[in-house]
TORLO-167368 format. One line per field, with one value per residue (C-alpha): residue number from 1; chain; x negated, y, z. Coordinates in Angstrom, 3 decimals. Layout:
N
resi NUM / ...
chain A / ...
xx X / ...
yy Y / ...
zz Z / ...
END
This chain:
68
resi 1 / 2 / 3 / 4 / 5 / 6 / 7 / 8 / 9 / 10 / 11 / 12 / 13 / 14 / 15 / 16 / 17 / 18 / 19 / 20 / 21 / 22 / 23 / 24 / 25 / 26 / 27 / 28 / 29 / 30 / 31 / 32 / 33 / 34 / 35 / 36 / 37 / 38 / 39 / 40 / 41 / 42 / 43 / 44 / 45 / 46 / 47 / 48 / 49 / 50 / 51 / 52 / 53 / 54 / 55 / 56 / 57 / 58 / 59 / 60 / 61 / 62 / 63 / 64 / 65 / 66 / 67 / 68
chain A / A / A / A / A / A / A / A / A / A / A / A / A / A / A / A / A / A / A / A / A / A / A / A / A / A / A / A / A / A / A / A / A / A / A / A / A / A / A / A / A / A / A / A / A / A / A / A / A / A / A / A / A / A / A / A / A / A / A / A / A / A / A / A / A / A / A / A
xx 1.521 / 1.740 / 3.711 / 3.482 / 3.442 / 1.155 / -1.300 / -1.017 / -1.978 / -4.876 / -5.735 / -5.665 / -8.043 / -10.554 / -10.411 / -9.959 / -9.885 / -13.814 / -14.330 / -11.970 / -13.066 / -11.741 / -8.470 / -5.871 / -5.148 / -3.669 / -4.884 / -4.111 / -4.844 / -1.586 / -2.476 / -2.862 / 0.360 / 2.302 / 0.276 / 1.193 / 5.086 / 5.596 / 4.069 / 6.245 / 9.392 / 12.030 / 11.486 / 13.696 / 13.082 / 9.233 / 9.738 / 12.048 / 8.981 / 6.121 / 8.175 / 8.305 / 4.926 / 4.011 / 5.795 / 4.067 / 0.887 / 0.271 / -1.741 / 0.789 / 1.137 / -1.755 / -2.138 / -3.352 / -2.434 / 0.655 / 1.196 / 3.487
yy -19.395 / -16.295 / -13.306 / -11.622 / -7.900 / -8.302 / -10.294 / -7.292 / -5.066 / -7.034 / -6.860 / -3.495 / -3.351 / -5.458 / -4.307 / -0.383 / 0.584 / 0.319 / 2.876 / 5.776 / 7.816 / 7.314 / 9.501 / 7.677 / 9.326 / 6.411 / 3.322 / 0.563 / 2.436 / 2.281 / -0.025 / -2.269 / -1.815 / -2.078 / -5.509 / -6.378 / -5.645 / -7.419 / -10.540 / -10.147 / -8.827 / -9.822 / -7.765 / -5.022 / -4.026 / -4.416 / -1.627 / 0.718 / 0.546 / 0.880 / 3.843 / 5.740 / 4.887 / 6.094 / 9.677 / 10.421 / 10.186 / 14.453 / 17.174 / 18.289 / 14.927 / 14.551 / 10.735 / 8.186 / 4.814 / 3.892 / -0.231 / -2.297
zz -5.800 / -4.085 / -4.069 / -7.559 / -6.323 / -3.879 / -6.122 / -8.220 / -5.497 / -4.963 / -8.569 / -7.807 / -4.682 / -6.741 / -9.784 / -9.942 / -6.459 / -6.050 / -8.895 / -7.680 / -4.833 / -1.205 / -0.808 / 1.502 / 4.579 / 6.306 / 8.033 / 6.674 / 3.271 / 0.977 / -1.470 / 2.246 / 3.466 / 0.165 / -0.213 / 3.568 / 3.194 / 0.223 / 1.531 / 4.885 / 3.700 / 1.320 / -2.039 / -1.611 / 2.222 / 0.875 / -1.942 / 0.079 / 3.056 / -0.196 / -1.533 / 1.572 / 2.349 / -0.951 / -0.567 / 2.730 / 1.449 / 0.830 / 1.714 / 4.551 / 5.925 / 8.443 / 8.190 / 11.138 / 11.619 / 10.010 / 9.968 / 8.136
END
């Protein structure tokens, strides 16, 4: 079995995702690199990199390519 957060995420991406409209600045998209960290990264360096992934993602920020 896999990692549980990141089959969330991906529950996420398949699920709900599809239906909202396209607003991520970033490449990989968030919902990407929070589902990247956690399966690379023990659990708490994985949040702590999701979180401030997570509170860049603004108006003022201008975006770009931001990987895990």
């Amino acid at each position: 079995m896999g990692n549980p957060v990141a089959s969330l995420v991906r529950s996420y991406q398949r699920w709900i995702s599809p239906f909202l409209p396209p607003s991520c600045r970033f490449t990989p998209t968030c919902s990407e690199y929070v589902r990247i960290s956690f399966l690379n990264y023990p659990f708490h360096r994985a949040f702590f990199r999701s979180v401030k992934r997570i509170l860049k993602c603004h108006p003022f920020h201008p975006g770009g390519f931001d990987p895990p």
